[in-house]
N, C-alpha and C positions, 0 to 999 in steps of 0.2 A: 820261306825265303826263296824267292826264284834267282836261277841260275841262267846261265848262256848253257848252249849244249851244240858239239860241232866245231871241226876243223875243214876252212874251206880255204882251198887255193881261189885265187885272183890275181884282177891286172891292175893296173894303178896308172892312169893316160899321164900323159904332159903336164897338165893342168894340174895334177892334183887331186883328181874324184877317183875315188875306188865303188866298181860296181858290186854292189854287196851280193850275193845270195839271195831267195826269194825264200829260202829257211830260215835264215839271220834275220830278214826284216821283218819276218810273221814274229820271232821272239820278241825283236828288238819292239814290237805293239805291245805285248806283254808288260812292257817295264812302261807304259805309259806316252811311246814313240814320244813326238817330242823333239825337245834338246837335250844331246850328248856333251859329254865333256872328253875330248882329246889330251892326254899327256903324256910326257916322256915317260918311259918308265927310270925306275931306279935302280933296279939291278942287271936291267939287260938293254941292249940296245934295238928295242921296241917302243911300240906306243899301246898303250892304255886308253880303253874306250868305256868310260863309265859312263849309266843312265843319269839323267841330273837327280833322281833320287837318293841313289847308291852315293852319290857324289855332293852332298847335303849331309849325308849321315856320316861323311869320311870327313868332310869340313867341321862338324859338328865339334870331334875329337879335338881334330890340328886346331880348334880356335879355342881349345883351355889350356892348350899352351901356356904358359908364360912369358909373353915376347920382352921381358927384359932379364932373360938369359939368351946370350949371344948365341948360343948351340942351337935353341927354339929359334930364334930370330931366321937366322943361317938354312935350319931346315927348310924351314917355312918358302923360306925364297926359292931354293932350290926344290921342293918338292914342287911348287906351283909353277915353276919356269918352261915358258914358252904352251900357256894352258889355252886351248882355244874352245870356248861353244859351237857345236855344230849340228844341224838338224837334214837328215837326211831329204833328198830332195824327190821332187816324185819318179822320177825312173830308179829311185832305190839309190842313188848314190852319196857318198861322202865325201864333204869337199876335206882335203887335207893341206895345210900351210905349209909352205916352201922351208919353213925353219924348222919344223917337225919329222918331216920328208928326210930333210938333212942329217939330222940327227938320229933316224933310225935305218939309215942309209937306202931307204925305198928303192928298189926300181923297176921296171915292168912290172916282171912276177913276185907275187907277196901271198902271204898267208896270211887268213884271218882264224884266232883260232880264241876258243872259248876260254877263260879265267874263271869259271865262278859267277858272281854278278856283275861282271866286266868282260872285254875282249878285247885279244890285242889283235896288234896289226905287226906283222916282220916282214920284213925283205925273206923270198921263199930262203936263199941260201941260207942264210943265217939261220936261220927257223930250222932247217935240218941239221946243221949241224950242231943247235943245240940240246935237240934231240935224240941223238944221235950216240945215245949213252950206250955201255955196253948192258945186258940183264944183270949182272952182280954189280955194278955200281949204282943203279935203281932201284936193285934190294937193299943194297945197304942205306941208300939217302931215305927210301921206304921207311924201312926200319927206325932209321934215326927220327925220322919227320913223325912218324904215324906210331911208332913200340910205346912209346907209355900213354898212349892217350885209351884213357877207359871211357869207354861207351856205355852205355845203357842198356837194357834188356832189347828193346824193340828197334837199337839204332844199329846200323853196319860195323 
């Protein structure tokens, strides 16, 4: 499984295009360059930057859904809201949509920081101060997130 790997600051112009990283974009060939999929996140006030492969196999799930339960239905909508394609353009950049921008409150400075086989994009404040945990409430979310997960002999 490949990963995104890397926390980069950036700027985000007028328009909309965020200049990536010349690190990010060697990955982002990795995952097959291409078209990306832009979306809101859902538990933070970010954006989500999945490869459209990654983003195939996350649809794949949400479409055995049962869209006649209202709760499926519901998600559904809200999870894909405001989803744009995007394909980096050749000076490396990412055009990003005025309602996306909006919604994860962009402005100049932003950070793009790795997820796993996604990456997101925050506004830099935000981004710190979500970070911005103390060491023991880290251990402790650690602990909660990661204590009972048994591994394997040869895995971390």
């Amino acid at each position: 499984m490949k990963n995104f790997i890397g926390t980069y600051e950036c700027k985000i112009d007028d328009k909309g295009r965020v200049k990536l990283p010349s690190p990010l974009v060697k990955q982002m060939e990795n995952f097959g360059g291409g078209s990306f999929v832009v979306k809101r996140s859902v538990f933070q006030p970010c954006l989500e930057v999945y490869p459209m492969s990654g983003w195939e196999k996350l649809m794949e799930k949400i479409n055995k859904l049962n869209r006649f339960q209202k709760k499926n239905t519901d998600f559904i909508r809200r999870f894909t809201a405001g989803l744009k394609t995007v394909e980096p353009d050749n000076a490396g950049r990412l055009q990003i949509s005025k309602d996306l921008m909006v919604f994860a409150a962009l402005k100049k400075e932003i950070v793009v920081t790795s997820a796993g086989e996604l990456f997101e994009i925050w506004d830099k404040e935000a981004y710190e101060q979500v970070i911005a945990t103390s060491e023991e409430d880290f251990a402790k979310l650690a602990e909660e997130v990661m204590g009972d997960l048994s591994l394997g002999e040869n895995e971390v």
